[in-house]
C-alpha positions, 0 to 999 in steps of 0.5 A, a space after each residue: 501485492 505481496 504483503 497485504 498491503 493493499 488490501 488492507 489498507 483498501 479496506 480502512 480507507 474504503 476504497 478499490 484495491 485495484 487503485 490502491 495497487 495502481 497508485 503504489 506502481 505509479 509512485 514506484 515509477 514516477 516518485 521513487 517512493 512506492 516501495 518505502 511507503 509500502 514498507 513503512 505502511 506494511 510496518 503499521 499494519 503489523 503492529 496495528 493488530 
């Protein structure tokens, strides 16, 4: 997405971007929460370097 999330974490968890994108708009519409997550996982990504 925008921040590089997904491809990230894609990468630790070793699984497809492309679900891991999915799963964030899906917790976006269904959950509410997506965006927070991303945030707070965006976050972790930052300082994890």
């Amino acid at each position: 997405m925008i921040l590089g999330v997904s491809e990230w974490l894609s990468v630790k968890l070793g699984w497809d971007v492309t679900f891991i994108r999915v799963a964030f708009v899906v917790s976006v519409l269904v959950f509410g929460v997506g965006i927070g997550l991303y945030l707070i996982l965006w976050l972790v990504k930052m300082f994890s370097n």
